[in-house]
N, C-alpha and C positions, 0 to 999 in steps of 0.2 A: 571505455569508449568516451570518447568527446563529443557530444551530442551539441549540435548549435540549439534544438529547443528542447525547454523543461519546463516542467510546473510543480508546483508544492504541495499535498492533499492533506491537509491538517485535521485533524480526527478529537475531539476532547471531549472526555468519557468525566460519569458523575465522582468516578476514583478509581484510583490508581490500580489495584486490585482487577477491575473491568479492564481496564485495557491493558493489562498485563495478559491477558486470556485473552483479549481478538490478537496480542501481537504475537503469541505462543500458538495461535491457529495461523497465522500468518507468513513468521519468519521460514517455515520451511519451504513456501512455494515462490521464495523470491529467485532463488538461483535455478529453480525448475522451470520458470516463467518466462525470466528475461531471453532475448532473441537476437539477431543480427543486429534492428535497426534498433531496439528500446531495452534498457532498465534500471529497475528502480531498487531503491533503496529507502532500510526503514529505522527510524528511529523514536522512542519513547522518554519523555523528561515525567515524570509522574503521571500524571491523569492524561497527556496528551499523549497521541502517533500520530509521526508525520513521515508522509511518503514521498521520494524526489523522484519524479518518471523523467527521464529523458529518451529523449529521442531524437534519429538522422533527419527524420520528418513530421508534418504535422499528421500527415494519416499513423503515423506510427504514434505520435504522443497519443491521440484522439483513442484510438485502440488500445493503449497500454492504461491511462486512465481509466477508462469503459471496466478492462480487467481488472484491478485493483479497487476500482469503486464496487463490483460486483462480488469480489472477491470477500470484503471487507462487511459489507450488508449482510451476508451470509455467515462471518463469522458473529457479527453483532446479532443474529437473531438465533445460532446455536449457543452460545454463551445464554439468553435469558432462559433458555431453557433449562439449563443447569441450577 
């Protein structure tokens, strides 16, 4: 998909190790997630993830954000658990 808008969700964890574990709770509900109008993709350089949402529109980016930012709070607070 060629999305005319996207945004960039930058994530950066105290090490590499931590966010190696929110992007192994993560990577599998990317291609489960995305939709007609939106999605996103995810990438790790050590301590950081960074997610690209695109989207046909802005209610679609707005919503696919939303998803990915909730997504990701939730994997960050099953990780301190462990």
């Amino acid at each position: 998909m060629t999305a005319p808008h996207r945004t960039v969700l930058t994530f950066d964890y105290p090490d590499a190790e931590r966010a190696r574990r929110v992007e192994r709770s993560l990577r599998p509900e990317l291609g489960a997630i995305d939709g007609d109008r939106t999605t996103a993709t995810l990438t790790r350089d050590g301590a950081t993830l960074e997610f690209t949402v695109a989207a046909e529109d802005l209610v679609a980016l707005r919503a696919g954000c939303n998803t990915w930012l909730t997504l990701t709070s939730v994997a960050e607070a099953a990780g301190e658990s462990l």
